[in-house]
N, C-alpha and C positions, 0 to 999 in steps of 0.2 A: 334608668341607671345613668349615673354621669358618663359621657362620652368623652372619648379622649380627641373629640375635636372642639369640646368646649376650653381644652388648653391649650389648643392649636390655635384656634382662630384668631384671637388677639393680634397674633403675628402676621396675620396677613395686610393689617392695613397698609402697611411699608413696606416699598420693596425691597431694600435691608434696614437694618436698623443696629445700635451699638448700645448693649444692655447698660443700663445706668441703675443708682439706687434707689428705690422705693419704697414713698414711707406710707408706713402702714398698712404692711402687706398679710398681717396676720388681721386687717379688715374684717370683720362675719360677713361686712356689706359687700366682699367680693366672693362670696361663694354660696351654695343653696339653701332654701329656707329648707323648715326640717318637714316638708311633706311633701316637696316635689323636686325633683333633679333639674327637672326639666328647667325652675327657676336660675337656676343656676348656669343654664347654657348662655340663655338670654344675656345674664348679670355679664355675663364674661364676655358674649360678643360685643355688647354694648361700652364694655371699658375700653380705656385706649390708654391704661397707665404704661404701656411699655412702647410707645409711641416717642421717637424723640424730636425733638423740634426740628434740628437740623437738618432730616432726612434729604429733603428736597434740597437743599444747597446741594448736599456730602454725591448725592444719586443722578444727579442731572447732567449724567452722561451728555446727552444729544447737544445740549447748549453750552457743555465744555467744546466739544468739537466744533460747533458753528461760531464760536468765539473764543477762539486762542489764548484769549489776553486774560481769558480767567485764570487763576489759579487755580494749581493742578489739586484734584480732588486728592481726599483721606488715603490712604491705602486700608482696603476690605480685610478685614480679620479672618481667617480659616475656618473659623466658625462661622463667621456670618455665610461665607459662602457653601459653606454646608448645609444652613438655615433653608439661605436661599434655592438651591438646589432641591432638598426635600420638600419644603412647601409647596416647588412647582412640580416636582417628577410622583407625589404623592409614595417615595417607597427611597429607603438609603441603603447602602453597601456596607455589610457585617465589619470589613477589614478596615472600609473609610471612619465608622465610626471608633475603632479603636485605634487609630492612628490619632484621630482625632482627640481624642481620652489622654494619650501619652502627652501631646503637643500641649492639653490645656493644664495637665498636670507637672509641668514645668512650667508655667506662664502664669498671667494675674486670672483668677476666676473670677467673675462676674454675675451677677445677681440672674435667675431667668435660664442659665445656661442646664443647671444640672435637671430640670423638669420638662424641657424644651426638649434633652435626648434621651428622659428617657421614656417622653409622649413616643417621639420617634421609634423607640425600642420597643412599645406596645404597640402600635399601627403600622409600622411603617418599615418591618421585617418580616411579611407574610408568609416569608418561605420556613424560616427558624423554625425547628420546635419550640413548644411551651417551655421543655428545661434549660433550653441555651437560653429562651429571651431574656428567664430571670436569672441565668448566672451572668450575663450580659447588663444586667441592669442591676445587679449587687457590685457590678467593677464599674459601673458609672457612678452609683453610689459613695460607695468606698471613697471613690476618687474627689467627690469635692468635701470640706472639711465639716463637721458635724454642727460648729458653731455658725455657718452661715444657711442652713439648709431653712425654707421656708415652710408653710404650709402648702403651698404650690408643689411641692418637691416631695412632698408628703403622701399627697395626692396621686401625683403623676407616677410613684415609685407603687403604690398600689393597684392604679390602675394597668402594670405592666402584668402583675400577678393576674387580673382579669381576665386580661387578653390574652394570656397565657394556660387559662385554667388550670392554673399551679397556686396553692397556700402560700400563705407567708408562711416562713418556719416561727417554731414559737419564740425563741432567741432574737431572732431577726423583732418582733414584734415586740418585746420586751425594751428593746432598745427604740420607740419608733417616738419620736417628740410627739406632742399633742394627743394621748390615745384618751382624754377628754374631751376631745373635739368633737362635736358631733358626726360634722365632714365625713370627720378621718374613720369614725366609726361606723358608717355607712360606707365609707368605699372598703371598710376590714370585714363588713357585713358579705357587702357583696362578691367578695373573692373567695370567701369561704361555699356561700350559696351557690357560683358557678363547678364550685368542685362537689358538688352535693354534701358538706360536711355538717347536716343537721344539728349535730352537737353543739358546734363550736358558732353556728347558728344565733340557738336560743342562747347561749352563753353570751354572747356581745349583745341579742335584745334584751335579758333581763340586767346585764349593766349600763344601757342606758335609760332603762326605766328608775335604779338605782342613782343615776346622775340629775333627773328628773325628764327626761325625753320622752317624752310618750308614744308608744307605737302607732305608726302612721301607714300610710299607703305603700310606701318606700321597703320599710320593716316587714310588711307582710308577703309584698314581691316577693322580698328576699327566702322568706320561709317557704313561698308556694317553689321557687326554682328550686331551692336547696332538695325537699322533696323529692320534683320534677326530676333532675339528675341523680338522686339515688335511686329510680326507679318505687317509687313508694307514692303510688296515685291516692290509695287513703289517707296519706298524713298530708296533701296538696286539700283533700277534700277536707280534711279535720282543720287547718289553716283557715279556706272559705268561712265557716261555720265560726269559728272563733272572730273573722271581723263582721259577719251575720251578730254576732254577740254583743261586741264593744261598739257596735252603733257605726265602724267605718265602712265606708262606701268602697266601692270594686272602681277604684281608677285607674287612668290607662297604663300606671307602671304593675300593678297588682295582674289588671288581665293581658298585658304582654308576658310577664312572666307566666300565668296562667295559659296561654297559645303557647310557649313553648316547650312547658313541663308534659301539656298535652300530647303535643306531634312525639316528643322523647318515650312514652308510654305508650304511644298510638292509642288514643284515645279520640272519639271524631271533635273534632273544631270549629263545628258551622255553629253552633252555637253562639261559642265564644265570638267567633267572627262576625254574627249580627248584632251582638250588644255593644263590640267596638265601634259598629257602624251606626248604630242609634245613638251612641254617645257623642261619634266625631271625633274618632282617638285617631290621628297619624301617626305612624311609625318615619320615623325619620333613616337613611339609610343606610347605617349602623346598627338601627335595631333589626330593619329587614333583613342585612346581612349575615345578622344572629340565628334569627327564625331558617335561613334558605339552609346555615350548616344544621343545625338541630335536623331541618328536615334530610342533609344527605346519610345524618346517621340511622336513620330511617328508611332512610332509599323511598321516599314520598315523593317519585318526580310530577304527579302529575297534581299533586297537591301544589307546586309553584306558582304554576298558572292563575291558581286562583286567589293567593295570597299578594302575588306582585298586579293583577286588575285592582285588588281594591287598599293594594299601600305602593304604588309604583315608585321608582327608582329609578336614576341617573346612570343608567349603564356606561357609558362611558367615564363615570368616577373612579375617583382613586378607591374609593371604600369598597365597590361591588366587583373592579379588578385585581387588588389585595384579600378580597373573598375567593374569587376563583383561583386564585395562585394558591392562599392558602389548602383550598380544597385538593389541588393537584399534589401539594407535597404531602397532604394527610392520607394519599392513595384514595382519592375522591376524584376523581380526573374522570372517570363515566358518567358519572352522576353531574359533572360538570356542564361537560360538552352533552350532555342530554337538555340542560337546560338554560346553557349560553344565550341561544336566541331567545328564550322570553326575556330575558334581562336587558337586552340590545331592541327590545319592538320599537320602541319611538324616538331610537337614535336616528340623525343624519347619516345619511350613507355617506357622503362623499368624509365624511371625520371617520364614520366606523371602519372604512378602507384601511386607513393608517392606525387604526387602534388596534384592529384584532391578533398581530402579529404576535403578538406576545404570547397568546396561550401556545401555538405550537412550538416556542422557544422555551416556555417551562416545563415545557412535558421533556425535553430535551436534557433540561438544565435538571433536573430533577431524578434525571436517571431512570426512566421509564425506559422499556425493552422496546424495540423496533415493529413487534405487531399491534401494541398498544396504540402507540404513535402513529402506525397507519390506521388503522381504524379508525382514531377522532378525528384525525384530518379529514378522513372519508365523512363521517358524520358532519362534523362542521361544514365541510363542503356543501353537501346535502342542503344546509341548513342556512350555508349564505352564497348561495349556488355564482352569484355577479361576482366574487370575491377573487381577488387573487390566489391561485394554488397554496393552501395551506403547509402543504405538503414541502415545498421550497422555501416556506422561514425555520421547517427544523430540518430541512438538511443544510441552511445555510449555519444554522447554531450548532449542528455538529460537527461543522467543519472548520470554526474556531477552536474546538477542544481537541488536542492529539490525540487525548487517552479513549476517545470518542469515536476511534477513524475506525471501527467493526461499525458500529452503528449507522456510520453517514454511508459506509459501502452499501448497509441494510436496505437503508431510504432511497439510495437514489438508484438503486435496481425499479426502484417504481414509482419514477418521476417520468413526466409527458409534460412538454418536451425537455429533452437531453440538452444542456447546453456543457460546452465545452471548460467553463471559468468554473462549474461544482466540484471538478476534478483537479483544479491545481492547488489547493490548500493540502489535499492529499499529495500531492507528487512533492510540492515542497517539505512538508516534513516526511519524508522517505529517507530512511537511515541508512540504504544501500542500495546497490543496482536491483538486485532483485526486488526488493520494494516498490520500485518506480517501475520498472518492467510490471509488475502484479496490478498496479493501477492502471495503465494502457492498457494492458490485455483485459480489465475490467469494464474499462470505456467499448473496445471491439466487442466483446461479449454483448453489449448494451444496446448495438448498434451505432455505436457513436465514431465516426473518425476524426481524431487528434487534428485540430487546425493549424494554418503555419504559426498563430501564436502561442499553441501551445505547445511544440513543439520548439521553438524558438524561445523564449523567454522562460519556460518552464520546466522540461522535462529534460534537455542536453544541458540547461548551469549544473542542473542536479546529478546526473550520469556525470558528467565530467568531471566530476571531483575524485573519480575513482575509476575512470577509465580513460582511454585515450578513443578521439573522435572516431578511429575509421574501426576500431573495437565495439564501438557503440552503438555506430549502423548497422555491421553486422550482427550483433546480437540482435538489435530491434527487427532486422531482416528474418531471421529464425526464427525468434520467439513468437514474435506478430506481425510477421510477415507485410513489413511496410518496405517497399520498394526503394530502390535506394537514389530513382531521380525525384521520389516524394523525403528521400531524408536529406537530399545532399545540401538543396537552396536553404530552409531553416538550419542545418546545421553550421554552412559557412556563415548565417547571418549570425548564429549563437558564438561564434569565434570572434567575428569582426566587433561584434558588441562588446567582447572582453577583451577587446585591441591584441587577440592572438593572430598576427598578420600571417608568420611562420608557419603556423601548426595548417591555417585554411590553406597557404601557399602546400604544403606537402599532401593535405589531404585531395587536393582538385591535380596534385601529378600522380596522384594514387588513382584516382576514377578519372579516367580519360575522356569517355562516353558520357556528354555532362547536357543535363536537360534543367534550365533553373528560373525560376523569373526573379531577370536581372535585376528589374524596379527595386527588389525589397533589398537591394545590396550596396545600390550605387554613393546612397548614405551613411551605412554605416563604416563603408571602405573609407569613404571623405574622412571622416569622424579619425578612425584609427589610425590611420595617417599622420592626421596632424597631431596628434599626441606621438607619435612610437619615431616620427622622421626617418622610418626606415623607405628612403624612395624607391632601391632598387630592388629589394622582395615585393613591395606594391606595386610596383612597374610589370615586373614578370605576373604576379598576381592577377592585375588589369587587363594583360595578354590574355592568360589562360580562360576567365570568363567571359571576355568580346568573343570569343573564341566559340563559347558553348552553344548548344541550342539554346534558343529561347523558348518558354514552354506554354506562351497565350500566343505573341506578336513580337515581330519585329521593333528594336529597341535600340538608342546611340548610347549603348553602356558609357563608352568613354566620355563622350558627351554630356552625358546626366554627371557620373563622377567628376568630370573638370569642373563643372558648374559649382556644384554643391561645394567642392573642394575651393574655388575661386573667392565662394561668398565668406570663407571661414578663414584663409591664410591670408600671410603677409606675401608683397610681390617676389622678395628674392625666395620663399617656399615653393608660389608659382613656378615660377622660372625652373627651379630644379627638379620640381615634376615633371613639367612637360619637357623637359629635355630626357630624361629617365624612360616618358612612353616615346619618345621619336625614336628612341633607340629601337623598340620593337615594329616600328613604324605602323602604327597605329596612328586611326584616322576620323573624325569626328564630323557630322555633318553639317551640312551648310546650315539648316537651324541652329543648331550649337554654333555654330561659328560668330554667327549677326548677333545672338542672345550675349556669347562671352565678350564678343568687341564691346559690350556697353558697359561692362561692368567696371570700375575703379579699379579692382587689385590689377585685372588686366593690361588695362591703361598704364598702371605707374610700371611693368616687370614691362611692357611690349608689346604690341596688337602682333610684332613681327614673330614672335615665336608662335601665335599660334600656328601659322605658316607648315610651322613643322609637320601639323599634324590634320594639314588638308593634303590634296593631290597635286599635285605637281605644277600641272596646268594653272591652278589659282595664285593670282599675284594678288588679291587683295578685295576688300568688299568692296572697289568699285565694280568689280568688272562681274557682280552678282547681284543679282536686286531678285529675289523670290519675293512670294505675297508675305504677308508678316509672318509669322511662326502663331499660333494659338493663344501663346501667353503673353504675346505683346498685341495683340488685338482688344477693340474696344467691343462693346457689346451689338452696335450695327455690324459691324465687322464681321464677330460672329456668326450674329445671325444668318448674313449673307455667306459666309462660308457652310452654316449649318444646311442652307439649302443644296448649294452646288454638291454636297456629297449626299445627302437624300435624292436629288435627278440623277445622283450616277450608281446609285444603288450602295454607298460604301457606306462602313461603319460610322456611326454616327455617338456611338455610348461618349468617346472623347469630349467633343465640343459640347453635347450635352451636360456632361458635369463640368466644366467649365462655365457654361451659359446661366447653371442653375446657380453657381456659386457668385457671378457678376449680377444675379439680378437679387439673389437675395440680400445682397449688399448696398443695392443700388431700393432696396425696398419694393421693386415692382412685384408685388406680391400674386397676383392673377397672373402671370407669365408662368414667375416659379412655382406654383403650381404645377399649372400646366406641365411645365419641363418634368416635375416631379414625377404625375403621373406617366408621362414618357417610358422614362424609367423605373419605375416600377414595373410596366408593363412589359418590359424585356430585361426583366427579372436581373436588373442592374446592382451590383451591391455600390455603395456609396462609402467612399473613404472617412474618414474622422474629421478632414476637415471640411469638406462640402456635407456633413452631419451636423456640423456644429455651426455654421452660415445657416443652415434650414433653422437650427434650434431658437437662434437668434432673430429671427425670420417668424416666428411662432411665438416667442415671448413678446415680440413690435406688436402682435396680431392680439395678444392678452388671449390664446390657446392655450392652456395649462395643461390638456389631457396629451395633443399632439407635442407639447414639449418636453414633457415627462417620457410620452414612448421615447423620440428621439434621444432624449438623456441615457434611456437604458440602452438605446444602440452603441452611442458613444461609450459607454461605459464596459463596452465590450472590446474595446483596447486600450488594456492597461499602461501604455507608454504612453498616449497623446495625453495631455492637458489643458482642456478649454482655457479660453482666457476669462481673467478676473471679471471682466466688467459686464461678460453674459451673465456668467454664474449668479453673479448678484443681483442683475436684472431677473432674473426669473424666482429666485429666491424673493421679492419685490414683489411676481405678480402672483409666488402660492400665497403670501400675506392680504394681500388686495383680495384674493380669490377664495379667504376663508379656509385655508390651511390652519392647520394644527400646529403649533407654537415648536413643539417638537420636531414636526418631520420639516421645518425650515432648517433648526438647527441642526437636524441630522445633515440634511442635504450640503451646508455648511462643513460641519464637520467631517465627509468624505471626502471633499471636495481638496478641504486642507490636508487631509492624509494623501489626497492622489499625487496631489504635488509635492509632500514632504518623499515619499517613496518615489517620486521620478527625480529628486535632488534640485525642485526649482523653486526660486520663491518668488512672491509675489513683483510684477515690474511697477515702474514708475509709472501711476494713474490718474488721471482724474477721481476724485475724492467724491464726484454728485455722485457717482452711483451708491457706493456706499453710505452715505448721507440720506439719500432717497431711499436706502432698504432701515438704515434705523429711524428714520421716519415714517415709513411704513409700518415698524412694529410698535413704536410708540400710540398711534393713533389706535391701533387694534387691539393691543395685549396690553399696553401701561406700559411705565418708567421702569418696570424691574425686566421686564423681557427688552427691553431698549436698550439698557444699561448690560444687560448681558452679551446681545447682539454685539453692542458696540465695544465690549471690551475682545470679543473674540476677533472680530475685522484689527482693533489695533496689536492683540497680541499676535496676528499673524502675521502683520505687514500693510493690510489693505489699505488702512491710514495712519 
């Protein structure tokens, strides 16, 4: 049967292209002789009529960027990048492609366009029903104008009816150019065949025997399937016997259709199966993907196995993952994941990691019930036991959909392990207190406790849009019994974040008895500050938490705060702060003291004012010489200090992440290590940025596995933002390292979302590393993954 990649593929030679016109397009010599389709695939790979010369000037991204002085290329038509998009993702977006439709039907059409979507609308919409596809491809129809339509257009508007297994209506047909065509008459053959419509069958073979065609291999398929699908095994055998008659041989489109009219009848197949084998008939796989649904309407699992041994398949294809999706929205989803893995036997694992994610996101997407969903995942598990939890790509896909949050609560009552980032897509869309209370208390039920970031960035923005802070402790103190020196530090953080100087100032004279770790405040107090210029509620404010417990170790709150606040104001800002804490006389330690004497804003507002806020006794850094402070030491430095507090037995976690962060900098990779395992071993957590030093430290090293976990650590706070020039480096070594085209560009694109939602853009960089990762993709994937690469780095900023 013609395939509707035999009008796909043409388009692949180029990575885009801009349709021009073509002569001679109603050609015979571009389309199949009248006994075998199969010629026809060939005919079509082998053209290159829609090839335009210019491609390579218009697409040579890489060498526009490494040489500026070119002119700037074409601007890409919305089409093409649609083209382009489907070709490589092998599946388009129902609403893109009608957006699409609208845009082209205000605009010039172009020859190639209206066959091109509605190949797309046959393959490349696996989830559709048969009825939407062809009411979806009568509006692409429609849309371009009847005097330009080709034979190509002809074709591909038939072949949607196929892959649909839905009729042309008769009307529709009446109107169709060409129904002398041979072509066109075998692809009107075969859509009636797929819908078992025997009648209408023999009615189009004896009017091409009437045009002079003679029935061939093709024509007799047609009639064994039409059969096959009505359920009528003797008119499949009366068919046999009749080209027993006219002298025609059983070729491979006659006994394909033959093995599948069979399995639809349950009739056995070994038969048929060894004359395909004595012939040397391949199914190519599109037809395989024919045969595996015939067999799920059967539920013939174990019949797969031995159909994909002796016609194997590219599991990791668009054609055989466009099968399973289709199978999942046709309530085939058992039968599915019963036989995922044979389909996946002689994929690469380290590809099939990144490819599988999908089925447990159409079970999702598809609106399957939550014990469904757990089960396949358990099967699938089972079945790719090294694989990542299945179970965590549908609860991550039902936690993009709102209308979805009963289902993601279903799923993640039986997720291991619990992580705390499943729970805020639910808390953010929570419509009320009680909503966001119902998710906490769902997280404690779970065993899960709420971390400072989720508590902080997520659950108090949410609560406070409808309540007041010390109303919201208390409730969460009742409801879910969370303590109120575990709400009080993330809450003042969630204040200070939203520059509410006031509200934190009244709530910290509301709780007296205050236990908080000061670290995670002394930030975002700076921050608030310098926007809101309220000095004297931040002064009192500054008071009242020097003031509090600390709830790890002792801390130069004021100190960390002058700092940070130093690095960020002008000197006369300075100056009115620190006169503002003298008042409270408040006092900052001799580290803090040496650390802010070096700083410039210091310098220009007065080394004398810090004065105010040492002891009495000190007239000035002469009369103080301590060892260096931590952060102004060099890495002997360290080291030697690392020792002195190991002979005295003290905490050593500090210079540790310190140390690790100067050598993985410094690239001494066997140190840091080392130091690594240190800490690990006293069960150290490591902040974002000594995360993102090691990650950098691991892409030098061309570790792809170690820089990936560390990626997901980092990835577990949502405010920090690696810098541009790791990111890319690593994205550099998945391309070197045989990554998936895809999960670069994903990695890419969250990357750009993390920084779009934290409000920051790309800085001012050196351009190699970007240059080095579109050259990287070039040498791997070709000019169109190059070209795409590189448009996404310039549309974001990178160059």
């Amino acid at each position: 049967m013609i395939s509707i990649r035999s009008l796909l593929r043409p388009c692949r030679v180029a990575s885009r292209f801009a349709f021009r016109r073509i002569p001679n397009r109603n050609n015979s010599s571009f389309v199949a002789g009248p006994a075998d389709t199969f010629s026809h695939r060939e005919n079509v790979k082998n053209n290159r009529l829609f090839v335009n010369n210019k491609i390579d000037q218009r697409f040579s991204t890489l060498s526009t960027v490494l040489n500026p002085t070119n002119e700037a290329p074409e601007p890409v038509s919305q089409f093409e990048l649609f083209r382009a998009r489907a070709l490589k993702k092998g599946r388009v977006n129902e609403k893109e492609t009608e957006s699409l439709l609208e845009f082209l039907s205000d605009g010039a059409i172009e020859e190639g366009q209206c066959a091109f979507m509605l190949n797309c609308c046959a393959e490349y919409l696996p989830h559709l029903p048969g009825i939407r596809k062809v009411e979806l491809a009568e509006k692409i129809w429609n849309t371009f104008p009847d005097q330009g339509r080709s034979k190509l257009d002809v074709l591909a508007f038939l072949n949607v009816h196929i892959a649909a297994t839905q009729e042309v209506k008769p009307e529709v047909v009446l109107k169709l150019p060409l129904l002398e065509d041979k072509e066109v008459l075998q692809l009107l053959l075969e859509s009636h065949a797929e819908c078992g419509n025997v009648a209408k069958c023999n009615e189009i073979v004896e009017k091409m025997k009437s045009l002079g065609f003679s029935a061939a291999d093709h024509e007799f398929a047609c009639l064994i399937l039409a059969h096959g699908n009505s359920n009528n095994y003797k008119g499949v055998q009366s068919v046999l016997e009749r080209m027993d008659l006219t002298g025609v041989n059983r070729g491979r489109l006659s006994l394909f259709s033959l093995l599948r009219a069979q399995i639809l009848n349950e009739i056995p197949v070994i038969e048929t199966l060894k004359m395909m084998h004595d012939q040397g008939v391949k199914l190519d796989d599109e037809q395989v993907a024919k045969v595996v649904v015939c067999l799920s309407k059967t539920n013939k699992t174990k019949l797969v196995g031995t159909i994909l041994r002796q016609f194997p398949v590219n599991g990791l294809g668009h054609v055989v993952r466009n099968m399973v999706i289709h199978l999942i929205y046709e309530g085939k989803h058992v039968f599915a994941s019963e036989i995922f893995h044979l389909l996946l036997a002689d994929s690469n694992s380290e590809i099939l990691t990144s490819m599988l994610a999908f089925f447990p996101s159409e079970l999702v997407k598809s609106g399957k019930s939550a014990s469904d969903i757990l089960d396949i995942c358990l099967a699938l598990q089972s079945n790719f036991p090294n694989h990542n939890p299945f179970l965590s790509y549908a609860v991550e896909e039902s936690l993009r959909d709102k209308s979805k949050m009963d289902l993601s609560s279903a799923l993640l009552a039986h997720m291991t392990p619990l992580r705390s980032h499943y729970f805020w897509p639910l808390i953010v869309h929570s419509s009320s207190t009680e909503e966001a209370v119902d998710v906490l208390q769902q997280m404690l039920k779970l065993g899960l406790q709420p971390n400072y970031d989720t508590l902080t960035f997520y659950l108090y923005p949410s609560m406070l849009r409808w309540d007041a802070p010390i109303k919201v402790i208390k409730l969460l103190q009742e409801k879910c019994h969370l303590s109120i020196s575990t709400q009080l530090g993330p809450m003042l953080c969630a204040l200070l974040v939203n520059k509410q100087i006031e509200e934190a100032l009244h709530l910290c004279k509301l709780i007296r008895d205050r236990t908080i770790d000061l670290k995670k405040l002394y930030r975002p107090m700076a921050i608030a500050l310098l926007e809101k210029k309220s000095y004297a509620q931040s002064a009192d404010l500054v008071a009242l938490l020097a003031a509090s417990k600390h709830k790890f170790s002792e801390v130069d709150f004021v100190g960390l705060f002058l700092s940070e606040f130093a690095n960020r104001c002008q000197p006369t800002e300075l100056r009115e702060c620190i006169s503002h804490l003298a008042k409270h006389r408040l006092r900052i330690s001799m580290a803090s003291y040496e650390l802010l004497s070096t700083r410039l804003s210091v310098k220009q507002a007065g080394i004398q004012y810090l004065d105010l806020l040492t002891d009495t006794s000190f007239s000035g850094v002469e009369s103080f010489q301590p060892i260096p402070h931590p952060k102004n030491m060099d890495i002997e430095e360290m080291e030697a200090h690392l020792i002195e507090l190991k002979s005295k037995s003290m905490n050593t976690r500090g210079i540790l992440r310190k140390l690790l962060m100067a050598h993985c900098k410094a690239k001494n990779v066997e140190r840091a290590l080392h130091i690594k395992t240190e800490l690990d071993a006293d069960q150290c957590e490591l902040s974002p940025g000594i995360l993102s030093s090691l990650f950098a430290l691991y892409v030098h090293l061309e570790d792809v596995r170690s820089a990936a976990d560390t990626l997901l650590q980092i990835q577990e706070y949502p405010r920090f933002v690696m810098d541009e020039h790791k990111m890319l480096d690593f994205c550099t070594l998945k391309v070197k390292t045989g990554a998936a085209f895809e999960d670069v560009v994903q990695v890419l694109e969250e990357y750009v979302a993390l920084m779009r939602s934290n409000r920051r853009t790309p800085r001012s960089m050196d351009a190699r590393n970007a240059l080095a990762l579109i050259k990287e993709v070039k040498e791997s994937f070709g000019n169109t993954q190059a070209d795409i690469i590189s448009s996404k780095l310039s549309d974001n900023g990178f160059i």
